[in-house]
Structure formats: structure tokens, C-alpha cells
C-alpha positions in Angstrom: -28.0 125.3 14.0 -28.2 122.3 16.4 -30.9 121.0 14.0 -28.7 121.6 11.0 -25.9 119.1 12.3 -28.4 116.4 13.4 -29.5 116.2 9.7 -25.9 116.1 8.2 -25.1 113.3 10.9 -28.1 111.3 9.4 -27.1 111.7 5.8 -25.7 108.5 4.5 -23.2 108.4 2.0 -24.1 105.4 -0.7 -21.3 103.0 -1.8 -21.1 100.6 -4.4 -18.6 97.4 -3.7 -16.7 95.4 -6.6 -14.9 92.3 -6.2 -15.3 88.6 -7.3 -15.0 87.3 -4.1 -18.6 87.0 -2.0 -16.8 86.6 1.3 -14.8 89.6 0.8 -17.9 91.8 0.1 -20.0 90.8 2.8 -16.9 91.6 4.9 -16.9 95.0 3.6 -20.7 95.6 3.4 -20.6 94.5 7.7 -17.5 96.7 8.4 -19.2 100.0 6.4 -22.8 99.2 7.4 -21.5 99.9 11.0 -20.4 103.0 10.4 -24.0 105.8 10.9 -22.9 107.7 7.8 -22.3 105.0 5.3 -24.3 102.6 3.6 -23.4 99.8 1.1 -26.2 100.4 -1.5 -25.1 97.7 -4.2 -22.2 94.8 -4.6 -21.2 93.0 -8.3 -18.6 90.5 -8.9 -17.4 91.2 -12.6 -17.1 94.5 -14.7 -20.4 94.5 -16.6 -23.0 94.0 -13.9 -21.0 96.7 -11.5 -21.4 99.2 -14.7 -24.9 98.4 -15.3 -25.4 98.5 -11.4 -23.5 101.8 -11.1 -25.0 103.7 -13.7 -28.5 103.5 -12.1 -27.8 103.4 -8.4 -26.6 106.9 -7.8 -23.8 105.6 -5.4 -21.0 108.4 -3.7 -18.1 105.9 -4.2 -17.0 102.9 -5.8 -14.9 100.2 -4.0 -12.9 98.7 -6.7 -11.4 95.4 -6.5 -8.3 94.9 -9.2 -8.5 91.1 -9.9 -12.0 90.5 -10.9 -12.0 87.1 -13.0 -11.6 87.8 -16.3 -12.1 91.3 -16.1 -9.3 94.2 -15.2 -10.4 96.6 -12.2 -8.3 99.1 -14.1 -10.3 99.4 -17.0 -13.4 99.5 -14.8 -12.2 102.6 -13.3 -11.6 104.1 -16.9 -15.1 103.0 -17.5 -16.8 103.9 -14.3 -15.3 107.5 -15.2 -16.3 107.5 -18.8 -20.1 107.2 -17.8 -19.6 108.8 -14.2 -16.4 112.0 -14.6 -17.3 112.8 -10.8 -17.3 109.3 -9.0 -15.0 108.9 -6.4 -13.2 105.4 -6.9 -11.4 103.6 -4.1 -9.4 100.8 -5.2 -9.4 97.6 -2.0 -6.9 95.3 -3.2 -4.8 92.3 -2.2 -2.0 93.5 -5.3 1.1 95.1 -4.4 0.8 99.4 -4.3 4.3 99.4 -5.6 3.4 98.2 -9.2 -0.4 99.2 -9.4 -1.6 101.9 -6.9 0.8 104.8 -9.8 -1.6 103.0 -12.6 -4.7 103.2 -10.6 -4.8 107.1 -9.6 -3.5 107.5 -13.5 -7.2 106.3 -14.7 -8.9 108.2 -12.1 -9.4 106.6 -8.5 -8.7 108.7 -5.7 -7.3 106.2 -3.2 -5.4 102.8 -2.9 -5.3 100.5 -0.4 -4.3 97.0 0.7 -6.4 95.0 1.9 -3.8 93.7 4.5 -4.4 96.8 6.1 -6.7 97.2 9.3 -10.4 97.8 9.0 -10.4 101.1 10.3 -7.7 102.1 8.0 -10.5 101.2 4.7 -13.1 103.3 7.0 -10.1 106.3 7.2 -9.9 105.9 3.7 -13.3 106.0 3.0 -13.5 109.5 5.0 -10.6 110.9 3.2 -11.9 110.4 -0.2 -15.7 111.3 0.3 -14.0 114.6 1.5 -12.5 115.3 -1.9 -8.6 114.5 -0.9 -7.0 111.9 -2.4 -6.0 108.9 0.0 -2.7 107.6 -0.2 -0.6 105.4 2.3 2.6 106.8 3.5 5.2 104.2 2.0 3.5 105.4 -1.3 3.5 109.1 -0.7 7.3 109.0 0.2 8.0 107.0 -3.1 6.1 108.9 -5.1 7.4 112.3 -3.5 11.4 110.9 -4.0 10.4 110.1 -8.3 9.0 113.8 -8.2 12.4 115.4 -6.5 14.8 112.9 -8.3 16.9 114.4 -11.1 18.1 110.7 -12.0 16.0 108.9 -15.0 13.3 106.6 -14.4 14.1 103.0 -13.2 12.2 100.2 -12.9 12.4 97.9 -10.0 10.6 94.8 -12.5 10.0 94.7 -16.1 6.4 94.2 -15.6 6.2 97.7 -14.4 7.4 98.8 -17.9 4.3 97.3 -19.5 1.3 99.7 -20.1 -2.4 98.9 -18.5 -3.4 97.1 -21.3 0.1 95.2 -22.0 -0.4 94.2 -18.5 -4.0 93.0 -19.2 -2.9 90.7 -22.1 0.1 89.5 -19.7 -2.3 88.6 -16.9 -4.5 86.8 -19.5 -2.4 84.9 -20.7 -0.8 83.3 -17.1 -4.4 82.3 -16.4 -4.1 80.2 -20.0 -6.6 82.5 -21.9 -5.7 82.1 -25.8 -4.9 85.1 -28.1 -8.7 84.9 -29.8 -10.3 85.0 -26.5 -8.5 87.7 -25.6 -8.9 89.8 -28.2 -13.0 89.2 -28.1 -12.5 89.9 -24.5 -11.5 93.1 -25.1 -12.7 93.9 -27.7 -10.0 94.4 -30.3 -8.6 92.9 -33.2 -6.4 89.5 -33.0 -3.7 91.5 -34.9 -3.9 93.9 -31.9 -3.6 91.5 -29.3 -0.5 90.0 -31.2 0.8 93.5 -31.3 0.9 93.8 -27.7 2.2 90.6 -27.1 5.2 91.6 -29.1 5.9 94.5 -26.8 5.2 92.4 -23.9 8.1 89.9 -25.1 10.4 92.6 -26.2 9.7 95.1 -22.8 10.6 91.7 -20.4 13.4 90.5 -22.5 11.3 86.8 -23.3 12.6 84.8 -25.9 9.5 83.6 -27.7 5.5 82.9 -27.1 6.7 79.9 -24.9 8.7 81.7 -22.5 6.0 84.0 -22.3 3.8 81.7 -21.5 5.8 80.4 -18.8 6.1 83.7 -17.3 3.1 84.8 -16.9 1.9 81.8 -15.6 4.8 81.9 -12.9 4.4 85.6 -12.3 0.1 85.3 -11.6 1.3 82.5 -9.2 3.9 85.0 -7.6 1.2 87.5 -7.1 -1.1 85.2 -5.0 2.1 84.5 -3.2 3.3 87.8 -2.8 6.8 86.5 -0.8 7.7 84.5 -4.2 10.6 85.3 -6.0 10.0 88.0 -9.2 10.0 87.8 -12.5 12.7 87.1 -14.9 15.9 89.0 -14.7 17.4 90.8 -17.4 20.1 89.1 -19.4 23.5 90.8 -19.8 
């Protein structure tokens, strides 16, 4: 029996770390190497090495940045999931749980947390998912548990969070000045797609035309490395 427990305490579990930043995954790689049963056994900074990377590395869980260049950590977990139904995905991210953390558990990961938050809080994560729970923080758990219980409609505190994933993509696209083409060959869809979803985008957020659009999303990508800046545009009356 005693021998039994000193193999499981030398088992390692093997995780994989995305995000565009170097800094930020040697920081993580130094903070889980620590730790006897973990090992980071593979980083990438954009969506197509990680998958490439992931598909052959036979990692436990993925650590999933959301702003990876040009590339959505969202649809990374959707494709992460499409090759690999069974990985466990935890999303480490600087973007506010508020508007993304509902999205992220929708496409599959199993836990979202701040990066604001203390090291050993990403380790307690870590734990938490690799056990099969879901990990979520308690702000989130008491918002979510007050939608579930609320009899009164849905509300939304911004527009943005009336935008789907991919609306959201094209939004987020466009503040970092990517033209409609581009984005359409970046994700692979039609430029009468793209235009489709810009449509919605304008109509969802009350914007006038493509040039208040543009403004907006260039504003609001600002606001989000600022998190203390003001939101995005009210609704008119």
C-alpha cells in the first residue's frame, strides 16, 4: 500500500501553456515546475503551433491564454476539443470573467481565472480541474447561481456581451485595424460572411455606420488593456 502512494506521488501530470506573451510563460512554466506533480511539457504563442503541438504531446491540460495575437483563445478551445473531446482546458487570462469566463466554459474549458490572482490560486486551480471538477471563482459562481434562480429576463450589463463568440472575434479584429478581407481569410469564411456579422455587430451595439464601428472597437480593445477605462457606448434613447 505504502509503495502504491509513493508511485502516484511521482506521477506527473503534463501541461501544455498558450499565450503570446514569452514572459508570461516562463512565469508559468517556473511557478508549475515547482510543484512535484506537475510538469510543463510544451508552450506555443499562436493558435496553430499550440494545435499542432497539442495533438502530439499527450498533455493532461491546456493553459489557455484568450488574447493571442491575431488568433481567438476561444476558438482554440473549440478546436482543442474538436481533436481532443477529453482535454481539460484552463483558461489564464488578463480579460474580465464578467464578459468571457460564461463564453469560455460554453466551448468546453473547465476553469477561468485571472491572472491578477495569486500564484497559488492558478496551482488551486490547476488541482481542481485535473480532479475532474470544474474551477470557478466565487464572484462568478454567485453570478452565475443569481441568473439560474432569477425569474426576471436576461440583461446585459454592456452590449458587447450581446455579441456571439465569433461577432466578438470580428469586433476585436477590427479595433486592432484588421480590414474585412483579412479577416475573412483569417477565419476562414467568405467576405459576405464577415460583412454579415459586422451588420449584427452594428445593429446589436446600436453604431451608426462602419465608422463608428471602427471607432469603437478601437476604443473598447484600448479599454480592455486598461481595464479601469470607461465602457463602451451607451444606448441611445
Amino acid at each position: 500500500m505504502n509503495r502504491l502512494k509513493e508511485e502516484e506521488k511521482k506521477i506527473k501530470h503534463k501541461i501544455f501553456i498558450v499565450d503570446d506573451h514569452p514572459i508570461v510563460r516562463r512565469g508559468i512554466t517556473q511557478l508549475i515546475n515547482q510543484e512535484p506533480n506537475f510538469i510543463v511539457c510544451g508552450e506555443a504563442s499562436d493558435m496553430a503551433s499550440a494545435l499542432q503541438a497539442i495533438s502530439i504531446c499527450n498533455c493532461d491540460l491546456v493553459i489557455v491564454d484568450l488574447s493571442l495575437g491575431q488568433d481567438s483563445g476561444i476558438r482554440l478551445i473549440e478546436e482543442i476539443l474538436l481533436g481532443n473531446p477529453d482535454m481539460k482546458i484552463l483558461v489564464l487570462s488578463m480579460h474580465d470573467e464578467s464578459l468571457y469566463a460564461e463564453r469560455c466554459f460554453r466551448a468546453g474549458a473547465k476553469g477561468y481565472i485571472m491572472k491578477q490572482e495569486p500564484p497559488e490560486q492558478v496551482i488551486f486551480a490547476l488541482k481542481i480541474i485535473l480532479n475532474g471538477e470544474v474551477y470557478i471563482s466565487d464572484q462568478l459562481s454567485s453570478r452565475l447561481l443569481n441568473k439560474l434562480v432569477s425569474k426576471q429576463p436576461a440583461t446585459f450589463s454592456s452590449p458587447i456581451e450581446q455579441l456571439s463568440n465569433r461577432e466578438l472575434e470580428v469586433f476585436q479584429l477590427i479595433g486592432k485595424g484588421v480590414k474585412t478581407r483579412k479577416i475573412a481569410e483569417q477565419l476562414n469564411l467568405s467576405v459576405k460572411t464577415i460583412e454579415t456579422y459586422i451588420d449584427h455587430i452594428k445593429r446589436k451595439m446600436n453604431l451608426e455606420d462602419s465608422r463608428d464601428l471602427i471607432l469603437h472597437a478601437v476604443q473598447w480593445g484600448m479599454n480592455e488593456k486598461s481595464p479601469s477605462a470607461p465602457a463602451t457606448k451607451p444606448q441611445k434613447k
